[in-house]
C-alpha positions as CSV (number, residue, x, y, z in Angstrom):
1,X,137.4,89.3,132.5
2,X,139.7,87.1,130.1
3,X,139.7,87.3,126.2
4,X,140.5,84.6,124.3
5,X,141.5,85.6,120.6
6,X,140.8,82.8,117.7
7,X,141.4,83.4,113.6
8,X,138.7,81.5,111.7
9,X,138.1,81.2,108.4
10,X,139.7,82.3,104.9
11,X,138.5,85.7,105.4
12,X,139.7,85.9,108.4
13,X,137.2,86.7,111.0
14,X,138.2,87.4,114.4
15,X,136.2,85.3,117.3
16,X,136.4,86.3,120.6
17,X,135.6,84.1,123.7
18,X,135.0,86.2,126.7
19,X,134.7,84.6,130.3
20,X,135.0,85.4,134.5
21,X,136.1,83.5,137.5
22,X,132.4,82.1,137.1
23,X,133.4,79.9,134.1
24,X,131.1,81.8,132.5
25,X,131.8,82.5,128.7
26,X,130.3,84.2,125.5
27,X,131.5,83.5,122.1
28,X,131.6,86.9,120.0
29,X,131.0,85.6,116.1
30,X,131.1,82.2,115.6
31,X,133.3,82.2,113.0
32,X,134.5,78.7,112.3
33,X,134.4,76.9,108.8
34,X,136.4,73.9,109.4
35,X,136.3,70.3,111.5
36,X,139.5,72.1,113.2
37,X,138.4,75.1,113.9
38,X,135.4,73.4,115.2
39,X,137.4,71.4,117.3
40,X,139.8,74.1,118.7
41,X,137.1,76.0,120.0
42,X,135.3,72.9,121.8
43,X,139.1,72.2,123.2
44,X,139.3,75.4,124.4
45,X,136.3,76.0,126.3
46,X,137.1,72.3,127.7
47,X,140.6,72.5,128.7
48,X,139.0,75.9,130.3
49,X,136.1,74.0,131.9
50,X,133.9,76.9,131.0
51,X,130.2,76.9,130.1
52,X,129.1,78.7,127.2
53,X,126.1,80.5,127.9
54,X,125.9,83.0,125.5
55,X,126.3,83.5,121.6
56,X,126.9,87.5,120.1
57,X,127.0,88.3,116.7
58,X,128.4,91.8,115.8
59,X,126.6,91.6,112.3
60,X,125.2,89.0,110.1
61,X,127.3,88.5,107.3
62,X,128.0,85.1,106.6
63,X,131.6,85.0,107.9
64,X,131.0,85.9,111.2
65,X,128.0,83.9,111.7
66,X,128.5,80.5,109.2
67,X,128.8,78.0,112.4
68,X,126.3,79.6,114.7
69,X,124.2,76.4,114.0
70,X,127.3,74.4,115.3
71,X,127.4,76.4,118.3
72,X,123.6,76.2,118.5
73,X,123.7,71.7,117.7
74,X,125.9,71.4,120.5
75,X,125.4,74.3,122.7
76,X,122.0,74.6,122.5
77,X,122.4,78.7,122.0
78,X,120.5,80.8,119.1
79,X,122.7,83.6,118.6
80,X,121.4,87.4,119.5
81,X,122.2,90.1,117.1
82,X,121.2,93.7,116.3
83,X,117.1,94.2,114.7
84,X,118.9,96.0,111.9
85,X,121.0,92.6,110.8
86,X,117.7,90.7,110.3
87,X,117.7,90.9,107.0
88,X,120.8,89.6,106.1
89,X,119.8,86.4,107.8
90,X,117.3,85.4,105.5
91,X,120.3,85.4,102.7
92,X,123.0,84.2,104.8
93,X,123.6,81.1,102.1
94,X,123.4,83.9,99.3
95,X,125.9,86.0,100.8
96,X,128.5,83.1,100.7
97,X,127.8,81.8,97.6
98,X,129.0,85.0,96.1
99,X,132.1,83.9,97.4
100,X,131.8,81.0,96.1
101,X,131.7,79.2,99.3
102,X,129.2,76.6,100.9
103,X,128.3,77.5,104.2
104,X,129.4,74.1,106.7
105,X,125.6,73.8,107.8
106,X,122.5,75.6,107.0
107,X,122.3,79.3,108.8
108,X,120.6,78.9,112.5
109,X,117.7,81.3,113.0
110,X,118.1,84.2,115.1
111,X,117.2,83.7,118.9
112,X,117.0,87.3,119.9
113,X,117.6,90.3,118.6
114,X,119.0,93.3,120.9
């Protein structure tokens, strides 16, 4: 199994991108605020020729789930999380705007939770 390590956000949140010899990959927190970041990621999984197929999110605050809907426009994956986070995903929007921070597209819905 390989890890690939990226830095997203002004928190910073820690993304992980995990694949195999299958080109088979999971994104771990979809972290990404920016175009770039955006744009890094997609480079990366392309240069890799992998195929996403599977969107974690360790918790549901807002920075470590703001671009699951990017992931999930282009990708076509609803993120699974833990039953416990559900909650917070119905305030997702609140959460960063104690921050004072606009989340980059409205919060995707959960697709499972585990």
């Amino acid at each position: 199994m390989k890890i690939k390590q990226f830095e997203f956000n002004p928190f910073p949140v820690n993304s992980y991108l995990l694949f195999d010899d299958t080109k088979q990959a999971a994104l771990i927190d979809a972290g990404m605020w920016t175009k770039k970041e955006e744009e890094e990621l997609v480079r990366y999984i392309e240069q890799h020729d992998l195929t996403l197929s599977c969107l974690l999110n360790t918790h549901m605050h807002f920075d470590h789930c703001m671009d699951n809907a990017f992931i999930y426009q282009n990708y076509g994956l609803s993120p699974a999380a833990h039953a416990n986070d559900a909650f917070f995903v119905q305030n997702i929007a609140l959460q960063a705007s104690q921050f004072n921070i606009r989340l980059p597209r409205d919060p995707q819905e959960i697709g499972s939770y585990i």
